[in-house]
Structure formats: C-alpha cells, structure tokens
PDB file of N, CA, C and O in Angstrom:
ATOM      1  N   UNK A   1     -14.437  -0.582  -8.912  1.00  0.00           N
ATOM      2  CA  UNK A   1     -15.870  -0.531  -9.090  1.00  0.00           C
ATOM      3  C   UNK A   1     -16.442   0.753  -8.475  1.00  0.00           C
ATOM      4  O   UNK A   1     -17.099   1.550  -9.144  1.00  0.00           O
ATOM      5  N   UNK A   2     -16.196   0.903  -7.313  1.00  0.00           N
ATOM      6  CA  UNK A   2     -16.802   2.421  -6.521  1.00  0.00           C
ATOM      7  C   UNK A   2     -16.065   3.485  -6.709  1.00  0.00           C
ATOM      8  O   UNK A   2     -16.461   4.610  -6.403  1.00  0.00           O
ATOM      9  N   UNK A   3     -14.787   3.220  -7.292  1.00  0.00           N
ATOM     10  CA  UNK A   3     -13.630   4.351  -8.206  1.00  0.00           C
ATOM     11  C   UNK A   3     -13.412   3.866  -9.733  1.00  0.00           C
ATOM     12  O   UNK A   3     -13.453   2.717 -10.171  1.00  0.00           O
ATOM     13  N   UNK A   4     -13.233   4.764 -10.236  1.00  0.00           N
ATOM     14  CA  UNK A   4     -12.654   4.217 -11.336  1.00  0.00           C
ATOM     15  C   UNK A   4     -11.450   3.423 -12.355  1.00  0.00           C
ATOM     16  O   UNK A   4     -10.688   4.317 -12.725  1.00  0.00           O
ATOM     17  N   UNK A   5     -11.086   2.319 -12.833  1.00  0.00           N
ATOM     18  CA  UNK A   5     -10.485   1.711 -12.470  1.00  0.00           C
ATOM     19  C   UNK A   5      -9.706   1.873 -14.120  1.00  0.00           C
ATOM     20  O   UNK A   5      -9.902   2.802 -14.903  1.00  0.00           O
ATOM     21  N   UNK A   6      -8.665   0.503 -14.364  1.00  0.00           N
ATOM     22  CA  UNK A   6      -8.434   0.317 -15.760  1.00  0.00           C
ATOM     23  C   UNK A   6      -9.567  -0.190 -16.540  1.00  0.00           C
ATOM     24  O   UNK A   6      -9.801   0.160 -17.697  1.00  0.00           O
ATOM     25  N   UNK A   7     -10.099  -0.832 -16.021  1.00  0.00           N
ATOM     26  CA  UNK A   7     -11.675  -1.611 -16.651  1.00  0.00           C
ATOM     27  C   UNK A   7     -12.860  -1.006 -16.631  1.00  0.00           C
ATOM     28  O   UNK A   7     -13.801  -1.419 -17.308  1.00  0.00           O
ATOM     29  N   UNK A   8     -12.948   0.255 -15.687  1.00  0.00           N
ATOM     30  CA  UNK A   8     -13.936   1.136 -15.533  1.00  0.00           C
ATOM     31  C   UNK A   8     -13.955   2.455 -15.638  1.00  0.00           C
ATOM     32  O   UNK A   8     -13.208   3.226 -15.036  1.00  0.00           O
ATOM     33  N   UNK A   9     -14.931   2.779 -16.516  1.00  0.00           N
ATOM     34  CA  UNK A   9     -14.988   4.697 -16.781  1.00  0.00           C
ATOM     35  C   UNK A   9     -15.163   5.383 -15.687  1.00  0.00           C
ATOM     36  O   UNK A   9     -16.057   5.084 -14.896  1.00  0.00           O
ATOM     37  N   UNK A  10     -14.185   6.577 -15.456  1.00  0.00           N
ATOM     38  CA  UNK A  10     -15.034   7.694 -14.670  1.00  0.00           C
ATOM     39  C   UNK A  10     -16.043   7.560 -14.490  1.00  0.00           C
ATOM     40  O   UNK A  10     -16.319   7.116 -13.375  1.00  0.00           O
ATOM     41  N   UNK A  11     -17.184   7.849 -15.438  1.00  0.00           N
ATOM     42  CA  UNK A  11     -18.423   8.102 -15.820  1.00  0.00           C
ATOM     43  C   UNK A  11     -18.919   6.864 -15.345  1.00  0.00           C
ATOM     44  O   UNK A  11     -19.946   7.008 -14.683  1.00  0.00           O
ATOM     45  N   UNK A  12     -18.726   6.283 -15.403  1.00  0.00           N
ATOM     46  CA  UNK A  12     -19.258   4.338 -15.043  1.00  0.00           C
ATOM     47  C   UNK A  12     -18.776   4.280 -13.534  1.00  0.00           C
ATOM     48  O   UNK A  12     -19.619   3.586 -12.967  1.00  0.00           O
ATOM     49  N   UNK A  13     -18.196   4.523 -12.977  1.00  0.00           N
ATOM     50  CA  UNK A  13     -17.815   4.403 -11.427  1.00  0.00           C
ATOM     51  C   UNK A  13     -19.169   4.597 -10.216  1.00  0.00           C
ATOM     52  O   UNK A  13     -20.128   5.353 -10.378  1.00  0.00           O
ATOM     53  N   UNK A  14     -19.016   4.012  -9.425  1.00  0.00           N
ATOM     54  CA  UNK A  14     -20.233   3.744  -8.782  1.00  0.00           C
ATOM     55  C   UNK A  14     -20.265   5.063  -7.768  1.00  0.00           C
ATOM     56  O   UNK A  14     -21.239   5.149  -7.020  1.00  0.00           O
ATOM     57  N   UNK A  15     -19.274   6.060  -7.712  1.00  0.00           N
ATOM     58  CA  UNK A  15     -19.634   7.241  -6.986  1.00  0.00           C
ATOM     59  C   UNK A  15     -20.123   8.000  -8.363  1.00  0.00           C
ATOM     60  O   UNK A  15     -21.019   8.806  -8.110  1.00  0.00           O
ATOM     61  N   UNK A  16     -19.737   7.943  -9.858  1.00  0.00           N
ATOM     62  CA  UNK A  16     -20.429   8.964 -10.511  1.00  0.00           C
ATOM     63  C   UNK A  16     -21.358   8.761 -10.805  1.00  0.00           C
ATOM     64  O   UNK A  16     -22.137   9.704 -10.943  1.00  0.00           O
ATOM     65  N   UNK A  17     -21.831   7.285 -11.090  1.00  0.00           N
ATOM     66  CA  UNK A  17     -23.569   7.108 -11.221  1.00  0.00           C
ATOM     67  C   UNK A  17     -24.118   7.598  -9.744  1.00  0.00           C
ATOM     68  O   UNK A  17     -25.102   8.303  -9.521  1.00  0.00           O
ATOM     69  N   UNK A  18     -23.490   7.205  -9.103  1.00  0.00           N
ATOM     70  CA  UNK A  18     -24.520   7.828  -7.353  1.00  0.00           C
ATOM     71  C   UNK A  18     -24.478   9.143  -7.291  1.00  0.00           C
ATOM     72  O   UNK A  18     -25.406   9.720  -6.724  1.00  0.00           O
ATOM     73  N   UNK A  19     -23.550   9.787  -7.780  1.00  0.00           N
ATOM     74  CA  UNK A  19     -24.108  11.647  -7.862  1.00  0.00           C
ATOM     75  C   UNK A  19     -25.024  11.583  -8.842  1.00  0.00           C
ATOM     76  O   UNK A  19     -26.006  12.134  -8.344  1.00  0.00           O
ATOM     77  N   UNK A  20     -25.395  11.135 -10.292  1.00  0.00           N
ATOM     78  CA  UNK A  20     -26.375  11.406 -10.975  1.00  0.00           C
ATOM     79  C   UNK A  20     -27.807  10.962 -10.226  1.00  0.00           C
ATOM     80  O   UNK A  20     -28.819  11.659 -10.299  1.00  0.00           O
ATOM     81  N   UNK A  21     -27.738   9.694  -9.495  1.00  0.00           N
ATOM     82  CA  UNK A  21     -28.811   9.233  -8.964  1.00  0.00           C
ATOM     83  C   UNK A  21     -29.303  10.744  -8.242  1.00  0.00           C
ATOM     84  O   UNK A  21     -30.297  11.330  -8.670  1.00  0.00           O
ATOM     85  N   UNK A  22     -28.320  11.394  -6.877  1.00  0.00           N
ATOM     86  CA  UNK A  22     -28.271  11.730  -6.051  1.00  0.00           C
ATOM     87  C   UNK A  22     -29.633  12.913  -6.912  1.00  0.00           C
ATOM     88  O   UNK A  22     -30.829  12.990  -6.631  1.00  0.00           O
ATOM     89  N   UNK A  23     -28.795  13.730  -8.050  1.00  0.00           N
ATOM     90  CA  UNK A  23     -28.759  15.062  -8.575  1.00  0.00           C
ATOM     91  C   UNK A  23     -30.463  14.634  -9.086  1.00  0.00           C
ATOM     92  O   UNK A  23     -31.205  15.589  -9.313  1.00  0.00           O
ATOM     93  N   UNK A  24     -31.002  13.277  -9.244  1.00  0.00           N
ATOM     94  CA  UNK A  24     -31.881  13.348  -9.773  1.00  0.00           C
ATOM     95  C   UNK A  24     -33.189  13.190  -8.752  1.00  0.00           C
ATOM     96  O   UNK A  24     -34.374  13.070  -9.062  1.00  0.00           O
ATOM     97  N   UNK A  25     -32.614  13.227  -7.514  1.00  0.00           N
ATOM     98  CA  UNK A  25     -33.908  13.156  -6.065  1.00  0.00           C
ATOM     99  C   UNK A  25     -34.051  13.949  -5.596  1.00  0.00           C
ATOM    100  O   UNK A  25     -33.711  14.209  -4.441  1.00  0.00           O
ATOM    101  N   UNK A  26     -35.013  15.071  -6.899  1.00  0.00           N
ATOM    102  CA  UNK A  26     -35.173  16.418  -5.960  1.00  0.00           C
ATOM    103  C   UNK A  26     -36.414  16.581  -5.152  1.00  0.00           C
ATOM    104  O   UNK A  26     -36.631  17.577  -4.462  1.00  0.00           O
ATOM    105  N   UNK A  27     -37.513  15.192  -5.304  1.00  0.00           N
ATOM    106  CA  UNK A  27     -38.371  14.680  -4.217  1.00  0.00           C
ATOM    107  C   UNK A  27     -38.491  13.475  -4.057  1.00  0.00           C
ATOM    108  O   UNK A  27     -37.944  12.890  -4.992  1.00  0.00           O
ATOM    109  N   UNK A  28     -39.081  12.571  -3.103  1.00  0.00           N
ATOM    110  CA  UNK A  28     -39.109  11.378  -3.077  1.00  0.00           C
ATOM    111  C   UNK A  28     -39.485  10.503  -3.935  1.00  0.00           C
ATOM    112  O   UNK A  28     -40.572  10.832  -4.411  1.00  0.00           O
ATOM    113  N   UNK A  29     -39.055   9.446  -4.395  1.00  0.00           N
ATOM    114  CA  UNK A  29     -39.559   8.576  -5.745  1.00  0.00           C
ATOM    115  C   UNK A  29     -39.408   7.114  -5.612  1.00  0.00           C
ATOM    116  O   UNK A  29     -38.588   6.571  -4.870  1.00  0.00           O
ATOM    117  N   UNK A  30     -40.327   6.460  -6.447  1.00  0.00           N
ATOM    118  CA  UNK A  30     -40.148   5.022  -6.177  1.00  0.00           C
ATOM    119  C   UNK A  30     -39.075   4.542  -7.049  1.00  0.00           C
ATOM    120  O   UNK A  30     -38.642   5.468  -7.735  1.00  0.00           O
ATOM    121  N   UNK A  31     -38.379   3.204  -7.309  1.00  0.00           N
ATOM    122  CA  UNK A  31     -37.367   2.894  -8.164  1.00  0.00           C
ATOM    123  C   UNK A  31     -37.764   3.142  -9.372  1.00  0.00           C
ATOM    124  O   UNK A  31     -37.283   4.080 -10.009  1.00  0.00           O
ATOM    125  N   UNK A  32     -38.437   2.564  -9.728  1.00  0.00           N
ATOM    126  CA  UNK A  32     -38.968   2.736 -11.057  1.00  0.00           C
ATOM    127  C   UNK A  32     -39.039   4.348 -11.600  1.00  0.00           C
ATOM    128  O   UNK A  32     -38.796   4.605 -12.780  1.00  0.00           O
ATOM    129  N   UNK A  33     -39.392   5.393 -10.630  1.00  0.00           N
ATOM    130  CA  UNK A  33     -39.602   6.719 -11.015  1.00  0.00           C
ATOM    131  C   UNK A  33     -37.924   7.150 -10.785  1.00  0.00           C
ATOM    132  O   UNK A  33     -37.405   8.015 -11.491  1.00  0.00           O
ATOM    133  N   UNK A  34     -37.301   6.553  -9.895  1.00  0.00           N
ATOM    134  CA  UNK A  34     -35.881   7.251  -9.842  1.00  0.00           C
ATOM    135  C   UNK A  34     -34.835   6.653 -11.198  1.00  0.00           C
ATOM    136  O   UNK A  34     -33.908   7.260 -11.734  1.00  0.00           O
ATOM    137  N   UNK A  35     -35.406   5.136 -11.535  1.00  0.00           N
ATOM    138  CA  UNK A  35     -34.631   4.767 -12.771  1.00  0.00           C
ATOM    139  C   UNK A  35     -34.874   5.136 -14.180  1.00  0.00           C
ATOM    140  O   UNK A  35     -34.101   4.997 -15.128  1.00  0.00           O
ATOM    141  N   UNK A  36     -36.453   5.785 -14.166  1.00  0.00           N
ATOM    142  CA  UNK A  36     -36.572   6.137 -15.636  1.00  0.00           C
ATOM    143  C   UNK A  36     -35.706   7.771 -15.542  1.00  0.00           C
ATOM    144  O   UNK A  36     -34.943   7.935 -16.494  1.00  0.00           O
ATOM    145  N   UNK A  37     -35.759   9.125 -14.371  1.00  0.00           N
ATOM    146  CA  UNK A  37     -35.571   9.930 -14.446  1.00  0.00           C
ATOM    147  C   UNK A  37     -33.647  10.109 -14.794  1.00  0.00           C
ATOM    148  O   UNK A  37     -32.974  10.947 -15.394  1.00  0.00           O
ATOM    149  N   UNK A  38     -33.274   8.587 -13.902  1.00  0.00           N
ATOM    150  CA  UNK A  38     -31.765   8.590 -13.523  1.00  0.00           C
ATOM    151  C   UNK A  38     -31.461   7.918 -15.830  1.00  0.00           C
ATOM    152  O   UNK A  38     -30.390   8.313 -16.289  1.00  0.00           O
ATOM    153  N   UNK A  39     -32.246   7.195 -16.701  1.00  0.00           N
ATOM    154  CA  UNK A  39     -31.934   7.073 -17.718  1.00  0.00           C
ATOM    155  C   UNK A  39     -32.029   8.421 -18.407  1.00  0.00           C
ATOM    156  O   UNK A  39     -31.065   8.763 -19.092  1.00  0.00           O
ATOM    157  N   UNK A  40     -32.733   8.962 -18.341  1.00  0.00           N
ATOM    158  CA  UNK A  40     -32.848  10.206 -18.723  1.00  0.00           C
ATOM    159  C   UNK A  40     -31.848  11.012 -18.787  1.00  0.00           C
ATOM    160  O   UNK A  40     -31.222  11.474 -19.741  1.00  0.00           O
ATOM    161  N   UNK A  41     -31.751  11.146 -17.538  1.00  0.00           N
ATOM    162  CA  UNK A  41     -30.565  12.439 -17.664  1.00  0.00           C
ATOM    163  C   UNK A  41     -29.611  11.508 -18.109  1.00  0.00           C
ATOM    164  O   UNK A  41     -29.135  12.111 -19.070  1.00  0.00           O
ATOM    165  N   UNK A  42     -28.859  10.140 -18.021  1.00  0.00           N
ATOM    166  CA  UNK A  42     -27.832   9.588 -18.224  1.00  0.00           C
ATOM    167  C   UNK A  42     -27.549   9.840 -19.760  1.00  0.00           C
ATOM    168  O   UNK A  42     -26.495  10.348 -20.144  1.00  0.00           O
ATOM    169  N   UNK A  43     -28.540   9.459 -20.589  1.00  0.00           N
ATOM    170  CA  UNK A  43     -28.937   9.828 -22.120  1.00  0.00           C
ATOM    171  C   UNK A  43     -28.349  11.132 -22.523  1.00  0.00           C
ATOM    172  O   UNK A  43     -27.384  11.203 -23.284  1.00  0.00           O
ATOM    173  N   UNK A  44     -29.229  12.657 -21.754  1.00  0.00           N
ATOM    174  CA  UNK A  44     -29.008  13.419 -21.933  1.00  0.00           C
ATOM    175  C   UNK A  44     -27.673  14.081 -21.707  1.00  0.00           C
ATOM    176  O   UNK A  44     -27.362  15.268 -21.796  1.00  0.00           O
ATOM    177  N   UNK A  45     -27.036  13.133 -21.426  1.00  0.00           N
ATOM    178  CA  UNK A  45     -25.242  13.653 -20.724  1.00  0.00           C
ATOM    179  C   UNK A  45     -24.871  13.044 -22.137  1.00  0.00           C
ATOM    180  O   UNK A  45     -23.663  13.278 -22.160  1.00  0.00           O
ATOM    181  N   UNK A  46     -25.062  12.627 -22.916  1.00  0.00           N
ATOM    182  CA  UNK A  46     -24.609  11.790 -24.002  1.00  0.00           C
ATOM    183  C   UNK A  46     -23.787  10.850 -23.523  1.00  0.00           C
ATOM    184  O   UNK A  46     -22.625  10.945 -23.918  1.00  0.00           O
ATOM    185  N   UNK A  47     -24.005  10.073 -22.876  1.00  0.00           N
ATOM    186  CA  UNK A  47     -22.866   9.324 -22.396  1.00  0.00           C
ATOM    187  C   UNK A  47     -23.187   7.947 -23.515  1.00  0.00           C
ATOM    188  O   UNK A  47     -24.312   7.542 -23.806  1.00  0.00           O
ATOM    189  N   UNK A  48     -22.203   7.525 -23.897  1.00  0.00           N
ATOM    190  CA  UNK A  48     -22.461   5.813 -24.817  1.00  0.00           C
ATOM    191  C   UNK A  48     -22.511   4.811 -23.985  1.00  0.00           C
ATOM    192  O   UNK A  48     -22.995   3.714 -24.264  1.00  0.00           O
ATOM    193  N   UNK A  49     -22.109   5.064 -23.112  1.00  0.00           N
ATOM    194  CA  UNK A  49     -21.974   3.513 -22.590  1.00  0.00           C
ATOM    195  C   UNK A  49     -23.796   3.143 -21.705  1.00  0.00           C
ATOM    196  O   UNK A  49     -24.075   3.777 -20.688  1.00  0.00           O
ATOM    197  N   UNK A  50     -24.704   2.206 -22.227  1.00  0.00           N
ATOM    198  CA  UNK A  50     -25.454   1.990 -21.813  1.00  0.00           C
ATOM    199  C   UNK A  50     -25.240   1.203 -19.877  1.00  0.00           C
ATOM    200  O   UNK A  50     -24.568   0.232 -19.530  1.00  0.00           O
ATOM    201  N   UNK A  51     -25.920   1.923 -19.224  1.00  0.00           N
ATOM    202  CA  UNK A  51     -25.785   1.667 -17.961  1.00  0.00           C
ATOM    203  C   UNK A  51     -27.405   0.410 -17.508  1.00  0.00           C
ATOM    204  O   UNK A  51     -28.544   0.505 -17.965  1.00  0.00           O
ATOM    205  N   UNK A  52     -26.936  -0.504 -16.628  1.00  0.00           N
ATOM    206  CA  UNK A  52     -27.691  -1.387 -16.435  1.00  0.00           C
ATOM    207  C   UNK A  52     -28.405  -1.458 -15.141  1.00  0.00           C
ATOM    208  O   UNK A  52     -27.861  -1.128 -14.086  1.00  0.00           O
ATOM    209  N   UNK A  53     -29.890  -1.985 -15.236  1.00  0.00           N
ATOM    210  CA  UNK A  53     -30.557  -1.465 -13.819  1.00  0.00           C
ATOM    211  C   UNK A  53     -29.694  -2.594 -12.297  1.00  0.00           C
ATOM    212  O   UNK A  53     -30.175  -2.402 -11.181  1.00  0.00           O
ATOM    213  N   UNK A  54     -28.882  -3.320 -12.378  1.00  0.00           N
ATOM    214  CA  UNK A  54     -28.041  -4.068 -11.598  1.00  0.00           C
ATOM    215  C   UNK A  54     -26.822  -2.669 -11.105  1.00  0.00           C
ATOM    216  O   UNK A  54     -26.436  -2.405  -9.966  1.00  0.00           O
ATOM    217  N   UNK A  55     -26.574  -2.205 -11.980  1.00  0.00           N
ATOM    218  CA  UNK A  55     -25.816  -1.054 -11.473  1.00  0.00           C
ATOM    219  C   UNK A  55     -26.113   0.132 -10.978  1.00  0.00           C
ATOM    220  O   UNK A  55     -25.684   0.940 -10.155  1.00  0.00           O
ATOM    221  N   UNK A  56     -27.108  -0.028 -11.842  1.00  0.00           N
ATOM    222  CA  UNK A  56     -28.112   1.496 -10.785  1.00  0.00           C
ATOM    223  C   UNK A  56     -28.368   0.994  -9.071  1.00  0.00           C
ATOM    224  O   UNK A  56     -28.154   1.468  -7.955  1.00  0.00           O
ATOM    225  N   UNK A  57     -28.910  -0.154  -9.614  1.00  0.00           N
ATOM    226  CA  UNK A  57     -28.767  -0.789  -7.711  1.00  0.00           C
ATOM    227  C   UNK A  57     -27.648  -0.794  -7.045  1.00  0.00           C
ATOM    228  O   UNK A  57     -27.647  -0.547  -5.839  1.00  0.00           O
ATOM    229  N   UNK A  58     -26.785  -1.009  -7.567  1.00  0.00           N
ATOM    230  CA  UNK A  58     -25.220  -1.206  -6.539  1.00  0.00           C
ATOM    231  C   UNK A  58     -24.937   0.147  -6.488  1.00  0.00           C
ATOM    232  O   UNK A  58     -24.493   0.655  -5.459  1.00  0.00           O
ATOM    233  N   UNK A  59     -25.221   0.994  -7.830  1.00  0.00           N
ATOM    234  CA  UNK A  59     -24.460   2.858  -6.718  1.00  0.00           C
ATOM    235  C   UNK A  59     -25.643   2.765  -5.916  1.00  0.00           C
ATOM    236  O   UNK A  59     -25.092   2.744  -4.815  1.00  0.00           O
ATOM    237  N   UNK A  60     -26.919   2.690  -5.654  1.00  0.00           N
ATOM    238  CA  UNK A  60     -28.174   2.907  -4.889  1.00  0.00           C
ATOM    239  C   UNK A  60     -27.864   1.772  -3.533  1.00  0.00           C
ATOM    240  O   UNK A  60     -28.511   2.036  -2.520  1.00  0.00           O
ATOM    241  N   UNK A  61     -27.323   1.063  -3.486  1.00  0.00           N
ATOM    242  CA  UNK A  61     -27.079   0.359  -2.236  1.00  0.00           C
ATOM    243  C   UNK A  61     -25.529   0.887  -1.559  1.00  0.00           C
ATOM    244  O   UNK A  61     -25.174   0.689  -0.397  1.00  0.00           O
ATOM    245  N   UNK A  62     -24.718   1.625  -2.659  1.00  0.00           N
ATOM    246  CA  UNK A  62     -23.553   1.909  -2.056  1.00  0.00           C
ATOM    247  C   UNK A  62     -24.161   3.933  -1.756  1.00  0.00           C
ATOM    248  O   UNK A  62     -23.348   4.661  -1.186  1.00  0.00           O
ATOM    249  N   UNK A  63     -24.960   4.286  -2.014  1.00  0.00           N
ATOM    250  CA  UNK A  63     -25.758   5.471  -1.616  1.00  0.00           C
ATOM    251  C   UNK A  63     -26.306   5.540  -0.192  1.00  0.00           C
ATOM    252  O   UNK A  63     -26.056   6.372   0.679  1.00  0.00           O
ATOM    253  N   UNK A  64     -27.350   4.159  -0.144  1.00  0.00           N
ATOM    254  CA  UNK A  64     -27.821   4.103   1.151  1.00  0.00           C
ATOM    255  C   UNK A  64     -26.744   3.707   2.215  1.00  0.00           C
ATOM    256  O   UNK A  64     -26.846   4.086   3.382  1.00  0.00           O
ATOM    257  N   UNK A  65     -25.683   2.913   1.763  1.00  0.00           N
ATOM    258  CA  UNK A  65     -24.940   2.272   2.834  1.00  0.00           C
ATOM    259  C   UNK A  65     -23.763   4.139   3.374  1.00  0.00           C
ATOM    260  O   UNK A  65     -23.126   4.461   4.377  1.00  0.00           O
ATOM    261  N   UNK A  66     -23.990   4.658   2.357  1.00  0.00           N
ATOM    262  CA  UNK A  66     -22.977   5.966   2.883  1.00  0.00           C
ATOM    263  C   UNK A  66     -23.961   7.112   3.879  1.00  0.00           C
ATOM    264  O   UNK A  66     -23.602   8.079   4.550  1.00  0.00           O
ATOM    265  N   UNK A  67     -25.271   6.545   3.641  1.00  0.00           N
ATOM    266  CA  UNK A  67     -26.479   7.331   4.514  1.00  0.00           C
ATOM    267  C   UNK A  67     -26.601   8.758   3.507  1.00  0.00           C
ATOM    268  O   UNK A  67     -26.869   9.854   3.998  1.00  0.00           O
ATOM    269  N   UNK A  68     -26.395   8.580   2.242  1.00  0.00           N
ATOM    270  CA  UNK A  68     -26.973   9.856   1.051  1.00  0.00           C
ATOM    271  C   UNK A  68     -28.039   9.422   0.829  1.00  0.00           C
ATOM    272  O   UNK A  68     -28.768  10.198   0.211  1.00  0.00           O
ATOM    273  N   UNK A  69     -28.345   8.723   1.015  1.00  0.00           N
ATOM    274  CA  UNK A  69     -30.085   8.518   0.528  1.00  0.00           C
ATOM    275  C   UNK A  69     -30.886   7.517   1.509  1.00  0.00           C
ATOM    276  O   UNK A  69     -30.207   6.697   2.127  1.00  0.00           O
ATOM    277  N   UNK A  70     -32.224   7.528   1.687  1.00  0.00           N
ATOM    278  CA  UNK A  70     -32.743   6.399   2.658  1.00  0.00           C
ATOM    279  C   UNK A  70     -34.096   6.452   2.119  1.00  0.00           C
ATOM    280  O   UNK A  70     -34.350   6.492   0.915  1.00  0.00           O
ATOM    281  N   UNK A  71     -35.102   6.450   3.223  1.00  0.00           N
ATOM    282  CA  UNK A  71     -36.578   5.894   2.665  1.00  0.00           C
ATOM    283  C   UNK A  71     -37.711   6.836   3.189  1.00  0.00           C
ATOM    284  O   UNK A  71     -37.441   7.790   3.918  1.00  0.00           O
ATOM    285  N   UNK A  72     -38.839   6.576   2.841  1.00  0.00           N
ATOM    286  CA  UNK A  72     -39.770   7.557   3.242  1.00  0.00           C
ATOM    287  C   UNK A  72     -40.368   6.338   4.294  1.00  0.00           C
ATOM    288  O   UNK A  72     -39.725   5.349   4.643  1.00  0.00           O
ATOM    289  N   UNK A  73     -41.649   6.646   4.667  1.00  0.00           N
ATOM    290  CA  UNK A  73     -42.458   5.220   5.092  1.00  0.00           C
ATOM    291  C   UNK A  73     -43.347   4.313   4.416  1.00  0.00           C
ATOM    292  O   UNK A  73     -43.799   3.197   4.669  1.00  0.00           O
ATOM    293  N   UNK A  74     -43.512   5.566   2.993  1.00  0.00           N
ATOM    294  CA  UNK A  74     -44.598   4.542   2.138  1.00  0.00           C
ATOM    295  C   UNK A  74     -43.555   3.885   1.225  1.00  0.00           C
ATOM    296  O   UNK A  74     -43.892   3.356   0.166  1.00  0.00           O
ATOM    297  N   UNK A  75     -42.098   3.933   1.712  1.00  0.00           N
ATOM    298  CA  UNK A  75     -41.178   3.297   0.535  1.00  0.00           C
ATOM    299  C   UNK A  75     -40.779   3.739  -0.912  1.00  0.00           C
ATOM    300  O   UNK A  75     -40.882   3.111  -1.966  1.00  0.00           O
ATOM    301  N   UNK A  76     -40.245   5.132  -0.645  1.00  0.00           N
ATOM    302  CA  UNK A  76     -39.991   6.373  -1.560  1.00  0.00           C
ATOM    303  C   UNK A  76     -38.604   6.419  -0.990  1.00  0.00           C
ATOM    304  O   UNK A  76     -38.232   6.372   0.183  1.00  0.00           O
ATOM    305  N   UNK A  77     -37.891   6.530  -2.184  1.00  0.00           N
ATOM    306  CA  UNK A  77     -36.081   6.610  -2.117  1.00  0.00           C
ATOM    307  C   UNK A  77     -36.385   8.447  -1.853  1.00  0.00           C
ATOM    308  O   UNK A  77     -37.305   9.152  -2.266  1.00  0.00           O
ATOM    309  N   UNK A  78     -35.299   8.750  -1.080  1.00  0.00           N
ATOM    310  CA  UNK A  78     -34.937  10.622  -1.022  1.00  0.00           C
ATOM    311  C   UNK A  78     -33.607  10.712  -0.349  1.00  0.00           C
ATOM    312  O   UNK A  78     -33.172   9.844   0.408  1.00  0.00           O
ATOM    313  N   UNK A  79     -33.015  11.768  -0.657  1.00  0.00           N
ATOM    314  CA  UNK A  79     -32.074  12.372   0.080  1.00  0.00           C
ATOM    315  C   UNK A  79     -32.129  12.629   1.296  1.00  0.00           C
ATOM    316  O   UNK A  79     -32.789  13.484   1.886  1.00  0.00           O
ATOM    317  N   UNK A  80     -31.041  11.466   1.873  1.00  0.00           N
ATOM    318  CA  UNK A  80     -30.627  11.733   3.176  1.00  0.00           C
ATOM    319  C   UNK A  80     -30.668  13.431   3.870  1.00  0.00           C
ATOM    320  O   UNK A  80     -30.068  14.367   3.342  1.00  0.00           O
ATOM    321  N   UNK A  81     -31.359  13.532   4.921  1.00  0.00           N
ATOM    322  CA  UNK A  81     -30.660  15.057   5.291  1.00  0.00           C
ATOM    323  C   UNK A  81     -29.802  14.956   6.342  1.00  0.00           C
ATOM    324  O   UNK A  81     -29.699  14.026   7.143  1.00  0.00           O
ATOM    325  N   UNK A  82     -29.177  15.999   6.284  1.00  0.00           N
ATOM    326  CA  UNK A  82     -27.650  15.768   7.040  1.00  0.00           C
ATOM    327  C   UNK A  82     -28.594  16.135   8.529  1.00  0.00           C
ATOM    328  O   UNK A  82     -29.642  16.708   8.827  1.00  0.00           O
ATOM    329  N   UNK A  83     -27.845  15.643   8.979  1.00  0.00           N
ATOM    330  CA  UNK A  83     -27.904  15.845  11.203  1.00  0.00           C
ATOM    331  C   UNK A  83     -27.601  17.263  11.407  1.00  0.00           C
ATOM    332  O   UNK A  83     -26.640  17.756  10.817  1.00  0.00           O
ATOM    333  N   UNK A  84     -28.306  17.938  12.158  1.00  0.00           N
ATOM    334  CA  UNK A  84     -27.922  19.457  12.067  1.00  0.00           C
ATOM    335  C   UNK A  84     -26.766  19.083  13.308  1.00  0.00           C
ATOM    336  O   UNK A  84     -26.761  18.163  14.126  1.00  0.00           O
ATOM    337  N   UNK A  85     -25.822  20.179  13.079  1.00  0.00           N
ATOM    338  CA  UNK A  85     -24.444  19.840  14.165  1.00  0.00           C
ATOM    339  C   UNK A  85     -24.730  20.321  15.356  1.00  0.00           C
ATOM    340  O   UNK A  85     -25.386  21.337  15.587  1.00  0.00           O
ATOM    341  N   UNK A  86     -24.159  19.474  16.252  1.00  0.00           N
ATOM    342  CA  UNK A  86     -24.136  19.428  17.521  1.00  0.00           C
ATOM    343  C   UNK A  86     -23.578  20.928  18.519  1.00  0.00           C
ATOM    344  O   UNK A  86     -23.557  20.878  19.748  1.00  0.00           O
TER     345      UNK A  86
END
C-alpha cells in the first residue's frame, strides 16, 4: 500500500500520490482546495486509474505522520519545514 505492490501501481502507491499531494502545496490550503488542485494535476499526468478521496486521505495521513506536511492555525494543510540543523 505505501510501496508498490503486485496489486498496486507505482503511480497508485501511497508515497507517489503523497509527492503529488506534496508538489501541489505551494501555499497553505484547505482539503477541499488541496483535493480539487491534487485531481487536477492527477488528470493532467494522464494517469487512468481514477484515484479516490479515502486515498487521498491515507497518503495525507501517511504525509502528516512522516512530518511532510502539518497545519496552519486556521486549519490549512502546508508543507512541513524542515528544522534548520543543529
């Protein structure tokens, strides 16, 4: 499921939908604004296989759980920024 498997596409794997999510938060957005932008480009990749908003949530919960993405305060998804090094 989070790699790609015999049952699952590359393209369908829950790290390659989470880079498209990722590629598509170039400012903060609510779900709804990150899922119409994240169909969009998905479309525009020509990809066939229709992707479902249950899966957009699971790369988006396996996103936040890796700390690539988190929240604003008014509750806007964005890109994690990295910790400047120690």
């Amino acid at each position: 499921m989070i790699l790609p498997t015999k049952g699952i596409s590359a393209d369908r794997s829950l790290l390659a939908v989470g880079e498209s999510i990722v590629a598509t938060l170039e400012q903060p957005k609510s779900i709804t604004e990150a899922w119409e932008d994240f169909q969009a480009d998905w479309q525009a990749r020509s990809i066939r296989e229709r992707l479902t908003f249950d899966w957009f949530v699971l790369a988006m919960s396996m996103l936040y759980a890796l700390g690539l993405v988190d929240y604003t305060a008014d509750g806007r998804i964005r890109r994690a920024h990295a910790a400047p090094p120690a």
